[in-house]
C-alpha positions in Angstrom: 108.9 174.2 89.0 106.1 172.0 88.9 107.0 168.0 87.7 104.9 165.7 85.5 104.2 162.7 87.1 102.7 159.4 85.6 101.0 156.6 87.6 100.9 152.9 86.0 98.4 151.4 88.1 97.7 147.3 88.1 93.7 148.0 88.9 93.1 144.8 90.0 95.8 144.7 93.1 95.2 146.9 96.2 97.2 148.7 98.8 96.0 151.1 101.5 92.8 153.0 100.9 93.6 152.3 97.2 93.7 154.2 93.8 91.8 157.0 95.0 94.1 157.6 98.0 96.9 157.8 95.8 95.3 160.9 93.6 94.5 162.3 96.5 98.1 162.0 98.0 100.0 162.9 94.5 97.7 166.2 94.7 99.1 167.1 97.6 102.2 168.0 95.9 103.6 169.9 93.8 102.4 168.3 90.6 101.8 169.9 86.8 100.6 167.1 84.5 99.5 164.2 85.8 99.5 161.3 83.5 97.6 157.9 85.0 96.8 154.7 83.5 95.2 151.4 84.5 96.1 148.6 83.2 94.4 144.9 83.9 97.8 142.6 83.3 101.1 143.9 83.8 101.5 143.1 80.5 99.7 145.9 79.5 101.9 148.4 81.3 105.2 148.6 78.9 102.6 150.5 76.3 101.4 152.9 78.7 105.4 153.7 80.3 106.0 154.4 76.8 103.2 156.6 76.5 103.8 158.0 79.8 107.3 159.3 78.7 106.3 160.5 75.3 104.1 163.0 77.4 107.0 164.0 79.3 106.9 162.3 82.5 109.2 163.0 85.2 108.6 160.4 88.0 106.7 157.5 87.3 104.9 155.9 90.1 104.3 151.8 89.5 101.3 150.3 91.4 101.6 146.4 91.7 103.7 143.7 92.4 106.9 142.5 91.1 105.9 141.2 88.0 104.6 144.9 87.4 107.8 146.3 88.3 109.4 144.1 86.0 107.4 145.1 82.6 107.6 148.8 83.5 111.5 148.7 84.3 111.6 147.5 81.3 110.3 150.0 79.3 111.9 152.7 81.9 115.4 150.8 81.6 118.0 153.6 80.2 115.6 156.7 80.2 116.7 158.4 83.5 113.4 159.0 84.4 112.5 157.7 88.7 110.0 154.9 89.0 108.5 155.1 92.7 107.5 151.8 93.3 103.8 151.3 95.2 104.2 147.7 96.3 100.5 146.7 96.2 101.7 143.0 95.2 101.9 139.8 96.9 105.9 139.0 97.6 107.1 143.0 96.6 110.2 141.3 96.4 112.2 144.3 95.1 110.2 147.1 97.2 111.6 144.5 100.2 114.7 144.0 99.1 115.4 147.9 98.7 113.8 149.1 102.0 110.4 150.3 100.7 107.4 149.9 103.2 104.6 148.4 101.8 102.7 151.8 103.4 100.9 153.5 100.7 101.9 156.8 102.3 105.3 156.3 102.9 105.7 155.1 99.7 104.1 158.1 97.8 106.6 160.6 100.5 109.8 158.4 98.8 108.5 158.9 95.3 108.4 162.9 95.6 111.5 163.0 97.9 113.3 159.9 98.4 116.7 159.4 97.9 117.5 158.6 93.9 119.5 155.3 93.5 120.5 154.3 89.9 120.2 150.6 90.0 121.6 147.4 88.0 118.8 145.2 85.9 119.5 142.0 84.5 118.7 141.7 80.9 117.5 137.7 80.0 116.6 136.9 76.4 116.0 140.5 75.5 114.0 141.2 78.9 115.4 143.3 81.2 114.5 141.7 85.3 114.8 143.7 88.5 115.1 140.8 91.1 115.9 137.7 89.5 115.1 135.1 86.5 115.4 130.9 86.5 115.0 128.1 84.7 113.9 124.5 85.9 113.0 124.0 89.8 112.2 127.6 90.8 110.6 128.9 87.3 107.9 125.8 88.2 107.5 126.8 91.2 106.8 130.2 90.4 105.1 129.1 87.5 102.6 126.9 89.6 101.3 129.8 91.7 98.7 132.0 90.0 97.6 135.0 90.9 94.5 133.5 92.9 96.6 131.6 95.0 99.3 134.6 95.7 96.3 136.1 96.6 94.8 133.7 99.3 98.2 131.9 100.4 100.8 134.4 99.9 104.1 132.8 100.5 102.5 129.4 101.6 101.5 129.3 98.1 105.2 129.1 97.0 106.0 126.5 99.5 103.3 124.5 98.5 104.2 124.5 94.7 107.6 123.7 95.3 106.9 120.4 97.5 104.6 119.9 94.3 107.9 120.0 92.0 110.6 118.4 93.9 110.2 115.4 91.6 111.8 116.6 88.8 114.8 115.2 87.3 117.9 117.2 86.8 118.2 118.0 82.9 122.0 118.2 81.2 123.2 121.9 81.5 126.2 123.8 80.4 126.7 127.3 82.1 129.2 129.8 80.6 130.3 132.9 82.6 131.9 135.8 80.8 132.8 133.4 78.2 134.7 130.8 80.1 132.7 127.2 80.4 132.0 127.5 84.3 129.2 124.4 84.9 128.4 121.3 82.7 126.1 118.5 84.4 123.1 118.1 85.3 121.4 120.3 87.1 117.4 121.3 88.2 118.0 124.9 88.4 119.5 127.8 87.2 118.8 131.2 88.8 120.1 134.4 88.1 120.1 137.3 91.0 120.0 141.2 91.0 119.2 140.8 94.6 119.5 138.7 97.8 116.1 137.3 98.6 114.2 135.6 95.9 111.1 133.7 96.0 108.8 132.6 99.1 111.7 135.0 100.6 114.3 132.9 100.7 118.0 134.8 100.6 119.4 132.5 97.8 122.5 135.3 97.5 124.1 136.4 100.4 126.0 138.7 99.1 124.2 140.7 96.4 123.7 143.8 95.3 121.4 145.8 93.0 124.1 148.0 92.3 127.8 146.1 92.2 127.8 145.5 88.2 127.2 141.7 88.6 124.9 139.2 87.9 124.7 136.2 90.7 124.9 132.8 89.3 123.6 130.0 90.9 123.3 126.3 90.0 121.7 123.4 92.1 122.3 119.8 91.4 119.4 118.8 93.7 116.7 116.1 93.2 114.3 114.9 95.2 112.4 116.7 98.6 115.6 115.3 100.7 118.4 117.2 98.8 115.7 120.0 97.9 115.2 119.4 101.8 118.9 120.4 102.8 119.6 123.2 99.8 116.3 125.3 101.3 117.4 124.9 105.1 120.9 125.8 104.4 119.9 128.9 102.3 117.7 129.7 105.7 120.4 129.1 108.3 123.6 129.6 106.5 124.9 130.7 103.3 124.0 129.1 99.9 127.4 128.5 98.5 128.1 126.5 101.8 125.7 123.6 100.0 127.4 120.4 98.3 124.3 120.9 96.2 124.3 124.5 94.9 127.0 126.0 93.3 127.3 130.4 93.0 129.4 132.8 90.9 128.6 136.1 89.8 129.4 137.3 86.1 128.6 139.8 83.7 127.6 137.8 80.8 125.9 134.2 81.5 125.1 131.8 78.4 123.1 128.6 79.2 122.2 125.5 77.4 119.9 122.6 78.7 119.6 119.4 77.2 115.4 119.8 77.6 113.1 122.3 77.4 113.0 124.4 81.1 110.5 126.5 82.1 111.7 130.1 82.6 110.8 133.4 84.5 111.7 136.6 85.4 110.9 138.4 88.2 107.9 136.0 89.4 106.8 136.2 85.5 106.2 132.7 83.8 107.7 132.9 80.5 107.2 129.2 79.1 110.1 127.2 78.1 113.1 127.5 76.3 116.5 125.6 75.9 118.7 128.4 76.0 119.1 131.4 78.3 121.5 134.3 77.4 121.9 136.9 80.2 123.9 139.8 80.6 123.9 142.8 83.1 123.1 145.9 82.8 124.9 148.6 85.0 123.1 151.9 86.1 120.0 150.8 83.9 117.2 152.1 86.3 116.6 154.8 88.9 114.5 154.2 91.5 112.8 156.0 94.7 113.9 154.6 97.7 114.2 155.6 101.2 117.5 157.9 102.6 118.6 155.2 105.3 118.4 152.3 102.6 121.5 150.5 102.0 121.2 149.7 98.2 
């Protein structure tokens, strides 16, 4: 039996031969209804998943980067229904992380017969993340690189917006994990993991995965571009937890309070600033098309 299938396409990103390929490719198959909408902010997309499933989509295809993935896992979180993920971002930090190619083709093949993997998301002030969300030193970072400079740096544009924020102060910060008081002092980072590699790709947790039933918890104490200096190179050449400057749980339910405003994101997404960050995660939440040999 024929399946509907919905594309949510970020128009301005590109991968492959582009949006035209990829109707081309999805008529290839065995397709019904074919439900496709453009969208030119990923903010837009949540609407149009909506839409998508109102219509009675059976496999949604999401064309972007992570931030896109993020709004449309969102809206997808709970339903059942596979999101195929067409990294045409700049990091594709959870196509990477789960063993997509970023191949247009390849990517399409996983969506119609990949292997179905029902996935953990993180849930962060009523927002549900796929990768991972922070507050302070790596929410500023993130923060600090626009789109334009994704675009013409890449990764080089995260490296150079963190030597840009190494200044900052630590801020007070209490940490709770699954109710028990876990971190209080001061601190220039919180980050909270679904998966290993984060940001610029650095593997902040060694030992995650999207699909264990935990949140990773991490905490650095580190000021200045020495300290900031070690944390980075020991996240590159060892393991995180090894530094006297980060410390790394994992929890189910995470409750945070900073003595100042942080900046906060999720999943490469600025979200402004708060002083409070409650997190929780969600087991099983999404189902997502990835390839048979992949280890997630």
């Amino acid at each position: 039996m024929s399946t509907t299938v919905a594309v949510i396409a970020h128009r301005k990103k590109t991968l492959g031969a582009g949006l035209d390929r990829l109707r081309m490719l999805i008529s290839e198959q065995d397709v019904g209804d074919l439900v496709w909408y453009e969208v030119p902010k990923s903010r837009k997309a949540p609407k149009r998943v909506r839409k998508a499933l109102e219509r009675g989509a059976e496999l949604v295809f999401v064309w972007g980067g992570d931030g896109m993935v993020q709004r449309c896992a969102d809206a997808l979180a709970g339903s059942g229904v596979p999101m195929a993920v067409l990294p045409a971002g700049t990091a594709n930090l959870f196509a990477t992380n789960l063993g997509i190619p970023i191949d247009l083709e390849e990517s399409v093949r996983l969506g119609f017969h990949g292997r179905r993997a029902v996935l953990d998301l993180g849930r962060v002030n009523g927002e549900h993340f796929a990768v991972m969300a922070g507050a302070g030193f790596e929410a500023e970072m993130v923060a600090d690189v626009d789109g334009g400079t994704k675009g013409r740096l890449g990764k080089l544009g995260y490296v150079a917006a963190a030597v840009r924020h190494v200044g900052g102060a630590p801020v007070p910060m209490e940490v709770t994990i699954d109710g028990t008081p876990w971190f209080d002092g001061h601190a220039s980072c919180l980050l909270l993991g679904n998966v290993g590699t984060i940001a610029g790709g650095v593997e902040a947790f060694d030992d995650a995965r999207p699909d264990d039933g935990w949140l990773e918890v991490g905490v650095s104490t580190a000021s200045g571009p020495i300290e900031w200096a070690r944390v980075l190179g020991r996240m590159a050449t060892g393991r995180s937890e090894d530094s006297p400057l980060v410390r790394i749980t994992r929890a189910r339910r995470v409750s945070a309070r900073f003595g100042a405003p942080l900046t906060y994101e999720l999943d490469g997404g600025d979200r402004g600033t708060t002083g409070r960050i409650k997190a929780r995660i969600v087991p099983g939440a999404l189902t997502v098309c990835v390839p048979e040999a992949s280890r997630r």
